[in-house]
Biotite code that builds the C-alpha atoms (Angstrom):
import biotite.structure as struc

atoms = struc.array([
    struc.Atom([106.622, 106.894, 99.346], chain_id="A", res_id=1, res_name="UNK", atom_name="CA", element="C"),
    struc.Atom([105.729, 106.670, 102.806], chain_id="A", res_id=2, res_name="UNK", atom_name="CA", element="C"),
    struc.Atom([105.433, 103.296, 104.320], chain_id="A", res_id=3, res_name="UNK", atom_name="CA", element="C"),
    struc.Atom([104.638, 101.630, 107.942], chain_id="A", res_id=4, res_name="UNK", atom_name="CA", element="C"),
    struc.Atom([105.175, 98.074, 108.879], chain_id="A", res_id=5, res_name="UNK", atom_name="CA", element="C"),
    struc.Atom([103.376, 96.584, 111.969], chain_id="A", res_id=6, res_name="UNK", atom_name="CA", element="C"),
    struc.Atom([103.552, 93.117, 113.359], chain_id="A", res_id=7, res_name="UNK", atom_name="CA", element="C"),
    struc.Atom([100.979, 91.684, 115.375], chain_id="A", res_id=8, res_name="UNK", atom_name="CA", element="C"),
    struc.Atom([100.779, 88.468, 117.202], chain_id="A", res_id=9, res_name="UNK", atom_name="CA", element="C"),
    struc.Atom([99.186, 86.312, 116.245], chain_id="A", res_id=10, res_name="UNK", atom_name="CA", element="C"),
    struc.Atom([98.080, 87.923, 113.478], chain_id="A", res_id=11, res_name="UNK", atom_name="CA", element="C"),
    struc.Atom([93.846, 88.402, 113.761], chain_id="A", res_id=12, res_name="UNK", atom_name="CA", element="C"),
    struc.Atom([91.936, 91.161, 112.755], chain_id="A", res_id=13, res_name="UNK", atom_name="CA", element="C"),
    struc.Atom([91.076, 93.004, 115.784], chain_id="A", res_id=14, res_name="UNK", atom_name="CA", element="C"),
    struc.Atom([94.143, 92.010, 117.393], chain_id="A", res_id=15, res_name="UNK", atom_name="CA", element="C"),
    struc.Atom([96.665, 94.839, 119.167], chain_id="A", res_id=16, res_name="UNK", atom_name="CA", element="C"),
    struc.Atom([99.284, 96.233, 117.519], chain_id="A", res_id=17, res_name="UNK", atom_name="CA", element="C"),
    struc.Atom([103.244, 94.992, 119.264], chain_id="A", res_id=18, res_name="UNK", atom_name="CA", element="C"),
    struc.Atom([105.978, 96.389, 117.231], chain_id="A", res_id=19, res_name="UNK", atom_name="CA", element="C"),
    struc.Atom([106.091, 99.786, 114.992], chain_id="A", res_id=20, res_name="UNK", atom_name="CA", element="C"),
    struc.Atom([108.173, 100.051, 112.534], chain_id="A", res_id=21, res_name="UNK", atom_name="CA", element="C"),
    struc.Atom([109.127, 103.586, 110.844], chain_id="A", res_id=22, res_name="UNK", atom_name="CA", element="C"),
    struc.Atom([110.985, 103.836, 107.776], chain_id="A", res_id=23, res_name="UNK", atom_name="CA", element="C"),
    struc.Atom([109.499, 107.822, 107.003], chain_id="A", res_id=24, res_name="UNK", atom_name="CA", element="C"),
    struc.Atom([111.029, 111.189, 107.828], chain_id="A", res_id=25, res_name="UNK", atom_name="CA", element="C"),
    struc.Atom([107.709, 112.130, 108.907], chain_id="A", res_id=26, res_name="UNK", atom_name="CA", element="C"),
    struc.Atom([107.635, 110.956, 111.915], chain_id="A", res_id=27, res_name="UNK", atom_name="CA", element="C"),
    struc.Atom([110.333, 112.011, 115.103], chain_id="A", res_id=28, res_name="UNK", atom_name="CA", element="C"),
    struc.Atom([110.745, 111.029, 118.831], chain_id="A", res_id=29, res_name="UNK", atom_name="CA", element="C"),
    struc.Atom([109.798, 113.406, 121.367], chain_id="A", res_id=30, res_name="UNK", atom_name="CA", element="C"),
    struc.Atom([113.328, 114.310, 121.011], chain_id="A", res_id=31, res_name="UNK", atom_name="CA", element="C"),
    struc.Atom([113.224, 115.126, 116.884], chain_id="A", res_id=32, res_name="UNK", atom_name="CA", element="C"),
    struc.Atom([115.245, 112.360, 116.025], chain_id="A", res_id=33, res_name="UNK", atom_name="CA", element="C"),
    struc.Atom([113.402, 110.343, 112.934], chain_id="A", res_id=34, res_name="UNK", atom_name="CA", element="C"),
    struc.Atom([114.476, 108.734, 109.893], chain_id="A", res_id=35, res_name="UNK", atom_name="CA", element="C"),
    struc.Atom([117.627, 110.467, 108.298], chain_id="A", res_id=36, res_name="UNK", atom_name="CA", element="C"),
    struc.Atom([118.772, 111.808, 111.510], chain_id="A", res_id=37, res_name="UNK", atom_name="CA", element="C"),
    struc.Atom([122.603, 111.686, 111.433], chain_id="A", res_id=38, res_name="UNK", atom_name="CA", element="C"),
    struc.Atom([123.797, 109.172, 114.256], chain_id="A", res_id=39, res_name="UNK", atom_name="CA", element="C"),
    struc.Atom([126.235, 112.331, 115.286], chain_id="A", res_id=40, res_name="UNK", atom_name="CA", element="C"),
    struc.Atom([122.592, 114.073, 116.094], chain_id="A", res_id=41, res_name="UNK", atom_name="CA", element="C"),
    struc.Atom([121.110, 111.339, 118.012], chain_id="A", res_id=42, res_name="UNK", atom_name="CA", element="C"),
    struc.Atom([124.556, 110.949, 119.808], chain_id="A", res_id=43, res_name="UNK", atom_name="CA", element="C"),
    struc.Atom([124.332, 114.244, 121.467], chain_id="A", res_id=44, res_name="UNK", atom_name="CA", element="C"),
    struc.Atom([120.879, 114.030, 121.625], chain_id="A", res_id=45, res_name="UNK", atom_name="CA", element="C"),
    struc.Atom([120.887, 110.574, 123.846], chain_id="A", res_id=46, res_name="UNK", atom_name="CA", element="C"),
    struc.Atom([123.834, 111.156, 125.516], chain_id="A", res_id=47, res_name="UNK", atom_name="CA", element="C"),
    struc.Atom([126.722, 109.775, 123.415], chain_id="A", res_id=48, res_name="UNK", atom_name="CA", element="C"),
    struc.Atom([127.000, 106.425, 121.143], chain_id="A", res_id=49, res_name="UNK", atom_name="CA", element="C"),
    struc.Atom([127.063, 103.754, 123.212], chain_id="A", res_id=50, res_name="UNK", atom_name="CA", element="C"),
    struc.Atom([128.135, 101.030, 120.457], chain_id="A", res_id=51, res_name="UNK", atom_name="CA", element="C"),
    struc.Atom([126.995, 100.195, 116.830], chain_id="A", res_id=52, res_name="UNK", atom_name="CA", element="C"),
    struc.Atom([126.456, 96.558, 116.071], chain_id="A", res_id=53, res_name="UNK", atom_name="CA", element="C"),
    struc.Atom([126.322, 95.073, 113.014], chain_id="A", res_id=54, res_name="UNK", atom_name="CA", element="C"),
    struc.Atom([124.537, 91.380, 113.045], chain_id="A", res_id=55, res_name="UNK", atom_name="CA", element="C"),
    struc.Atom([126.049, 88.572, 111.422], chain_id="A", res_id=56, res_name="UNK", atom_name="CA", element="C"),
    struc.Atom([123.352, 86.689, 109.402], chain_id="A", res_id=57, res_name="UNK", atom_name="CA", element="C"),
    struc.Atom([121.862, 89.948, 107.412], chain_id="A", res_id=58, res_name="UNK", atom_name="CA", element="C"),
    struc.Atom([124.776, 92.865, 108.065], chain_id="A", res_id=59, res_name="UNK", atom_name="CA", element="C"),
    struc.Atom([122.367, 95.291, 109.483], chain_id="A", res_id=60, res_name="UNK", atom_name="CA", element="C"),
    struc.Atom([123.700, 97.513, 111.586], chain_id="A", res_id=61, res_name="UNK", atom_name="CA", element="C"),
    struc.Atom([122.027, 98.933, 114.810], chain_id="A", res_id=62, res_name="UNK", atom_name="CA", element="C"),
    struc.Atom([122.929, 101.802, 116.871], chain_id="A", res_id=63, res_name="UNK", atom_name="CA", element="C"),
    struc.Atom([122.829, 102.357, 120.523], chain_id="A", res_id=64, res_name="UNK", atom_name="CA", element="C"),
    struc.Atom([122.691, 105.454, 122.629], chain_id="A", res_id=65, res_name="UNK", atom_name="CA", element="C"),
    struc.Atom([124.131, 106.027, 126.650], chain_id="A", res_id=66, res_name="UNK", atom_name="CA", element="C"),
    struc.Atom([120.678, 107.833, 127.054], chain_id="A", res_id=67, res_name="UNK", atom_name="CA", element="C"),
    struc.Atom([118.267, 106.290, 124.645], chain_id="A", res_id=68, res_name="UNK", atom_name="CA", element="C"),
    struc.Atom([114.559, 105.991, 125.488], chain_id="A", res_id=69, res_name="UNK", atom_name="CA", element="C"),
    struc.Atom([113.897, 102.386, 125.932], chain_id="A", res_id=70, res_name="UNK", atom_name="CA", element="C"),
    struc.Atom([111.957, 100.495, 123.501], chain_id="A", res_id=71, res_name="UNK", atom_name="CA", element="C"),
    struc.Atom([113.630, 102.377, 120.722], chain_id="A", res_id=72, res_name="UNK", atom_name="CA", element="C"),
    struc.Atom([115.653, 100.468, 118.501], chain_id="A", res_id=73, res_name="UNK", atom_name="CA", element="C"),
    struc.Atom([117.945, 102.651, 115.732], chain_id="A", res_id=74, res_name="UNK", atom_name="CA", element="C"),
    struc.Atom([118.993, 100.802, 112.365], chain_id="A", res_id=75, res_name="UNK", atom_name="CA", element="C"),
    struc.Atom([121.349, 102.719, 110.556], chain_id="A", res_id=76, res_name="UNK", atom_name="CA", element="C"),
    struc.Atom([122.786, 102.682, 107.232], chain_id="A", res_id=77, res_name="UNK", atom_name="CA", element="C"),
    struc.Atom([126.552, 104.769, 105.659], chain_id="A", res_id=78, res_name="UNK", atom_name="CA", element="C"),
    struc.Atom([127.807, 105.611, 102.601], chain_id="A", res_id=79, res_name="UNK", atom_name="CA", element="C"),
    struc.Atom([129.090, 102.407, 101.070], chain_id="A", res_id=80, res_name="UNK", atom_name="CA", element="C"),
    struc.Atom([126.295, 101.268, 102.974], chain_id="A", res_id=81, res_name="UNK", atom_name="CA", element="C"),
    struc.Atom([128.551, 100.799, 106.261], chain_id="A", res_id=82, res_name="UNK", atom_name="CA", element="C"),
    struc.Atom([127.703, 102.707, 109.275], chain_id="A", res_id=83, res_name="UNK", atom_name="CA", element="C"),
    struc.Atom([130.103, 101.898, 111.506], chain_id="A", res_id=84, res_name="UNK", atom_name="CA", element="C"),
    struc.Atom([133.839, 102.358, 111.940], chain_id="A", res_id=85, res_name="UNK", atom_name="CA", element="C"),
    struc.Atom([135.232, 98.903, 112.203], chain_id="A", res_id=86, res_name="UNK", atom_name="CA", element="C"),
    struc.Atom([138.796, 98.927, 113.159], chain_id="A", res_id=87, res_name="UNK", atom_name="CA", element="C"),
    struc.Atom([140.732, 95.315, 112.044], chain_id="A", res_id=88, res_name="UNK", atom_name="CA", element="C"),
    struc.Atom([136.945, 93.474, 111.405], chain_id="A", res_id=89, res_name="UNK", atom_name="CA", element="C"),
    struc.Atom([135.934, 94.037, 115.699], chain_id="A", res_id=90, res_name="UNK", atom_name="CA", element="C"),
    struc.Atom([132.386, 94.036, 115.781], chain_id="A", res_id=91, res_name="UNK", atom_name="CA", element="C"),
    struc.Atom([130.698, 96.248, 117.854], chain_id="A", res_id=92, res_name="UNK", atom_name="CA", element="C"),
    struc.Atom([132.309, 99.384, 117.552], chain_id="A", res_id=93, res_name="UNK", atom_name="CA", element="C"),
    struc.Atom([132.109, 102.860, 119.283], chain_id="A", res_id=94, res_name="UNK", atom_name="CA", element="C"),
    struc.Atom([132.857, 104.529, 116.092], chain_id="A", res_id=95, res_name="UNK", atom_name="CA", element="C"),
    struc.Atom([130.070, 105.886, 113.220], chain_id="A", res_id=96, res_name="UNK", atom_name="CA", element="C"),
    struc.Atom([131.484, 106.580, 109.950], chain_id="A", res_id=97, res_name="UNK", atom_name="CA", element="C"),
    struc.Atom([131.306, 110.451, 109.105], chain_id="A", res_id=98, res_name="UNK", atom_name="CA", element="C"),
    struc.Atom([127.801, 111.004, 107.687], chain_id="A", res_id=99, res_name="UNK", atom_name="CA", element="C"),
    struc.Atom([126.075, 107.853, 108.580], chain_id="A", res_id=100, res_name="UNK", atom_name="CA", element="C"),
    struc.Atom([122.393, 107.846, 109.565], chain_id="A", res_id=101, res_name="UNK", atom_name="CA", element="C"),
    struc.Atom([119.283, 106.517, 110.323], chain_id="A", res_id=102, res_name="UNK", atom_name="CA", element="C"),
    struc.Atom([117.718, 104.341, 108.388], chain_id="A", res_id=103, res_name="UNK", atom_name="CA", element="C"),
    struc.Atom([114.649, 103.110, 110.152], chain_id="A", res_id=104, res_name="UNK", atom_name="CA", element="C"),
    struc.Atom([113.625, 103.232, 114.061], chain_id="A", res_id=105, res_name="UNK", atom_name="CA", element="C"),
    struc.Atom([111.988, 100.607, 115.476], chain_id="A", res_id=106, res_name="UNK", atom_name="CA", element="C"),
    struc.Atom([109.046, 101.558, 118.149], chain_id="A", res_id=107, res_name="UNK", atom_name="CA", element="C"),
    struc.Atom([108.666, 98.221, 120.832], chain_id="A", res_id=108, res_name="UNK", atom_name="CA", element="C"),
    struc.Atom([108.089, 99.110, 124.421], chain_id="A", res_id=109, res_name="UNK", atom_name="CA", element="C"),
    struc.Atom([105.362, 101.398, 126.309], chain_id="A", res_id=110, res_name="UNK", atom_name="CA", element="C"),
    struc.Atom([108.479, 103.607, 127.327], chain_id="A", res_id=111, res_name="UNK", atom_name="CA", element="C"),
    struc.Atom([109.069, 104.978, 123.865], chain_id="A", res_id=112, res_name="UNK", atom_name="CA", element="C"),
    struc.Atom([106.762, 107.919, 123.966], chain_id="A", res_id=113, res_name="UNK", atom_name="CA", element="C"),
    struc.Atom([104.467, 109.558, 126.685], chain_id="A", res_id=114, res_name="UNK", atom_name="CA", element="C"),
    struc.Atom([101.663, 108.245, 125.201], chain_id="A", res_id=115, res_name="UNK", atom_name="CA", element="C"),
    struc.Atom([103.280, 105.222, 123.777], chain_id="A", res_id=116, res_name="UNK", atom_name="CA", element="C"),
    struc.Atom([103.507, 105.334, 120.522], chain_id="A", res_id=117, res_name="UNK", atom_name="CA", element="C"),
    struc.Atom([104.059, 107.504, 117.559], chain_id="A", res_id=118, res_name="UNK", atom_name="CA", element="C"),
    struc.Atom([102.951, 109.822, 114.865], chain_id="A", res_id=119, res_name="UNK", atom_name="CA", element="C"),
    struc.Atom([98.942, 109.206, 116.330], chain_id="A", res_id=120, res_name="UNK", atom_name="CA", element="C"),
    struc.Atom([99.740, 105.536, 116.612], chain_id="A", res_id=121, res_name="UNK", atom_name="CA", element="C"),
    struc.Atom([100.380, 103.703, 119.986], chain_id="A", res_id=122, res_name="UNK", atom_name="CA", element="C"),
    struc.Atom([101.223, 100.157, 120.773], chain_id="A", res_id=123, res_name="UNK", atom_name="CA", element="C"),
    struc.Atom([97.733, 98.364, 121.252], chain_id="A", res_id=124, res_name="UNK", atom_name="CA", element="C"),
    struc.Atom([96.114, 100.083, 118.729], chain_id="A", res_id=125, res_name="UNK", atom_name="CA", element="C"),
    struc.Atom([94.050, 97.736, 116.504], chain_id="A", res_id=126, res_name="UNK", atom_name="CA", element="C"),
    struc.Atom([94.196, 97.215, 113.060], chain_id="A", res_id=127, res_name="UNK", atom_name="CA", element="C"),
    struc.Atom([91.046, 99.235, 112.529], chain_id="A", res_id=128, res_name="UNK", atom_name="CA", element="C"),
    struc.Atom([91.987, 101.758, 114.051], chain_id="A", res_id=129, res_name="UNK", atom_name="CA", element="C"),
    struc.Atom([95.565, 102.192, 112.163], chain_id="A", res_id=130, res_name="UNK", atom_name="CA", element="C"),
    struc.Atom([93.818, 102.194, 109.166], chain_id="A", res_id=131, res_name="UNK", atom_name="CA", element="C"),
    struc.Atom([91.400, 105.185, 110.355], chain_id="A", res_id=132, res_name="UNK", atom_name="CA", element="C"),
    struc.Atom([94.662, 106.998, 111.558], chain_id="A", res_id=133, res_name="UNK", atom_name="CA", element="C"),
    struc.Atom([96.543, 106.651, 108.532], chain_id="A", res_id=134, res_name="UNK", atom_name="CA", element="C"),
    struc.Atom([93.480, 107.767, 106.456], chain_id="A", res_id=135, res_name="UNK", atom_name="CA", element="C"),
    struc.Atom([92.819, 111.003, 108.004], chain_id="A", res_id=136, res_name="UNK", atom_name="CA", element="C"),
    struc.Atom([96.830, 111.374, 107.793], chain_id="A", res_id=137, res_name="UNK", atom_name="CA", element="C"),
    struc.Atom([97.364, 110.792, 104.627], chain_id="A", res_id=138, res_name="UNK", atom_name="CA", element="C"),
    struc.Atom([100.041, 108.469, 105.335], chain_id="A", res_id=139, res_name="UNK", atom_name="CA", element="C"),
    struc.Atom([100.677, 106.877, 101.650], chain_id="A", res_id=140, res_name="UNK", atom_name="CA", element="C"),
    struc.Atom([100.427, 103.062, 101.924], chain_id="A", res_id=141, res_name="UNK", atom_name="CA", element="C"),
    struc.Atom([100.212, 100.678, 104.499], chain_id="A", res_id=142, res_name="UNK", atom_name="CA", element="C"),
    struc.Atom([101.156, 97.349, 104.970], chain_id="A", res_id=143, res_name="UNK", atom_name="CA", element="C"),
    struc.Atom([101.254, 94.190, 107.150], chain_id="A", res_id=144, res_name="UNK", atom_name="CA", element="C"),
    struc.Atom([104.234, 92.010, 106.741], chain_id="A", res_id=145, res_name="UNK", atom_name="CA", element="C"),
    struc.Atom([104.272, 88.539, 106.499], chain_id="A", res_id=146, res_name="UNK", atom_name="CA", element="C"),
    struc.Atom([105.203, 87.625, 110.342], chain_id="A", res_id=147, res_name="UNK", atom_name="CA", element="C"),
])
């Protein structure tokens, strides 16, 4: 199942799309890294890992690249659903278990892409026109979380 999930402040109809967030393969950077991309091959693809970081209220774990486009933001998930490498409990770390990948990418900033957005869809599209998007690409379904 395919799925997108957009926030949008305050949330009208009509009203511009802020935050993208991708949890498909089908869609890549301008780079090809997307959605199962090992953090190994996003590591050599922006310029080594800088530090993973997992946060202390949900234990996601986010990864961060010396060379990463900005407004990019990598969650990323391991086997035994641990990503990183952390040696005696130190959070972050500079290590990625063998394997792990990621798990969603989260699109935030008029940097990420040339156009600014992804897969057809840019920050400040409306709602209307996300829906026409998605239609003619067969994206699967669509939804609007709750914030």
């Amino acid at each position: 199942m395919t799925s997108i999930s957009l926030i949008s402040f305050p949330s009208f109809h009509g009203k511009k799309i802020e935050m993208i967030d991708v949890f498909s393969v089908r869609f890549a950077t301008e780079e090809g890294i997307k959605v199962g991309s090992t953090i190994s091959d996003a590591a050599r693809t922006f310029g080594g890992l800088k530090e993973i970081m997992m946060s202390e209220i949900e234990s996601r774990e986010y990864a961060e690249f010396s060379d990463q486009p900005s407004g990019l933001y990598f969650q990323v998930y391991g086997d035994n659903s641990i990503a990183g490498n952390y040696p005696a409990g130190n959070n972050p770390t500079a290590q990625a278990n063998p394997g792990a990948w990621i798990s969603s990418i989260e699109v935030t900033g008029r940097q990420i892409m040339g156009n600014g957005g992804i897969g057809g869809i840019t920050l400040d599209t409306t709602e209307a026109g996300l829906l026409k998007t998605a239609g003619a690409m067969n994206f699967g379904e669509i939804f609007k979380g709750k914030d």
